[in-house]
TORKOL-4160 file (C-alpha; in steps of 0.2 Angstrom, whole numbers, padded with zeros to 4 digits, m for minus):
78
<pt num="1" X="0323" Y="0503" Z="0273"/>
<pt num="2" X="0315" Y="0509" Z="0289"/>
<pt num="3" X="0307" Y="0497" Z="0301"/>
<pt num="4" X="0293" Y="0498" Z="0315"/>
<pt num="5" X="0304" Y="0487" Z="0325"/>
<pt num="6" X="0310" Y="0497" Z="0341"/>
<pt num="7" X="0294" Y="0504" Z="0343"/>
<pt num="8" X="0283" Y="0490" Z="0342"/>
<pt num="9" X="0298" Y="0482" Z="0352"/>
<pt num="10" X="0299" Y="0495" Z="0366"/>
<pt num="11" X="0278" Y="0496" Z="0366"/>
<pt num="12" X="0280" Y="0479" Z="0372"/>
<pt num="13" X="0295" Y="0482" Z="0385"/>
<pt num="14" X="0302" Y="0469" Z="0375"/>
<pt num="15" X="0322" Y="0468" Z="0373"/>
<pt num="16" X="0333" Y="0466" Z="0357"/>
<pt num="17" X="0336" Y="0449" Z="0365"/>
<pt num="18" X="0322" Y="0443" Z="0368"/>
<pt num="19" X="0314" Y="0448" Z="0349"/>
<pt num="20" X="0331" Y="0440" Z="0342"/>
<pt num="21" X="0329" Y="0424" Z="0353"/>
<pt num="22" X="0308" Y="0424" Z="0348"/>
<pt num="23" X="0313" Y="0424" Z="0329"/>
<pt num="24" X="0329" Y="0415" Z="0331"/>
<pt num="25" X="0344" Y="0429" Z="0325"/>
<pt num="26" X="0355" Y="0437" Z="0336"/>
<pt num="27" X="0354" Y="0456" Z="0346"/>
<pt num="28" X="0365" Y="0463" Z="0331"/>
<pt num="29" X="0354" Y="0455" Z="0320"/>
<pt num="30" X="0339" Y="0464" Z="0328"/>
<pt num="31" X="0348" Y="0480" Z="0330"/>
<pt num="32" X="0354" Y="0480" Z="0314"/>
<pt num="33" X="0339" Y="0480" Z="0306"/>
<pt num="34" X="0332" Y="0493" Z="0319"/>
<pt num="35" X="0345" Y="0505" Z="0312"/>
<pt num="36" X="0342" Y="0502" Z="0294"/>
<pt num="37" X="0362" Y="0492" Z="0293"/>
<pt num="38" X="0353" Y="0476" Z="0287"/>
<pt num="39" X="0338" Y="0472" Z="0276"/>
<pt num="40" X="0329" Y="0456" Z="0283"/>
<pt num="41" X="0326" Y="0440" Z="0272"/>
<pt num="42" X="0306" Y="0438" Z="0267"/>
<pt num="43" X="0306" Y="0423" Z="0282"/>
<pt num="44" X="0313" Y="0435" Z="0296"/>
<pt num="45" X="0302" Y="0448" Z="0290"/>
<pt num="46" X="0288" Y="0436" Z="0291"/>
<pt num="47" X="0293" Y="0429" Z="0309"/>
<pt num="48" X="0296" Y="0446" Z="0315"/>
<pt num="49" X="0278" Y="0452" Z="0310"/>
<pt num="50" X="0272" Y="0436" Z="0317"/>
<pt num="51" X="0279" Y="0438" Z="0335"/>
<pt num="52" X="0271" Y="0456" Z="0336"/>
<pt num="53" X="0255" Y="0451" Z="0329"/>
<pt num="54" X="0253" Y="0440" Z="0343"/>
<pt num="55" X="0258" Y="0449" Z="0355"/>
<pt num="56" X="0249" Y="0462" Z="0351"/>
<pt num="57" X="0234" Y="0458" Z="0344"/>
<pt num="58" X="0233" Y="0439" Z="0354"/>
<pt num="59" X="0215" Y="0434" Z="0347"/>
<pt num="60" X="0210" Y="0447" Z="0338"/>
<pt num="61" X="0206" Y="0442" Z="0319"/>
<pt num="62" X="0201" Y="0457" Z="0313"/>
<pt num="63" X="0216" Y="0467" Z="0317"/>
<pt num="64" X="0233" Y="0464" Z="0312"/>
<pt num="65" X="0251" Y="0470" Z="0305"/>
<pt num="66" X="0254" Y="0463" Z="0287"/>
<pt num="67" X="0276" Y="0466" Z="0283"/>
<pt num="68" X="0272" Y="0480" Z="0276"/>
<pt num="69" X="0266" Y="0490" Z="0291"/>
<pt num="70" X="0283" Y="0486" Z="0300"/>
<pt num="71" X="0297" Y="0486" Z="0286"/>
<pt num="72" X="0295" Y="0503" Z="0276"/>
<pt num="73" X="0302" Y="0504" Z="0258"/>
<pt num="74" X="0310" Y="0521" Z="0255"/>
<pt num="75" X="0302" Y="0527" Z="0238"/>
<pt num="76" X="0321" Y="0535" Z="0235"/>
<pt num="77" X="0328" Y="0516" Z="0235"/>
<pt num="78" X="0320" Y="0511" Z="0217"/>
């Protein structure tokens, strides 16, 4: 699986700290999933799109990330 997570991340000149703390898992935890080492539960997944939608997006309604547009399923993985 590839993730959107260290670009969003770095767009917001966030650290892997500060995400991990935000969604409540470690550094590793955040770098791992950056580097495609760990696949995410559907609630960290959901936490993770959360924190970047608003940050992001703050009020906007209209506009937003669904899981999807951050975690990307490699077509060879099924």
């Amino acid at each position: 699986m590839r993730t959107m997570i260290k670009y969003l991340r770095q767009e917001l000149k966030m650290s892997q700290k500060e995400l991990g703390e935000k969604v409540g898992v470690t550094r590793q935890t955040i770098n791992s999933l950056e580097n495609g080492k760990y696949n995410p539960s559907l609630f960290l997944a959901r936490d993770i799109t959360q924190v970047f939608n608003k940050m992001i997006f703050k009020e906007k309604r209209e506009e937003y990330f669904v899981i999807e547009d951050i975690f990307i399923f490699d077509d060879d993985y099924y």
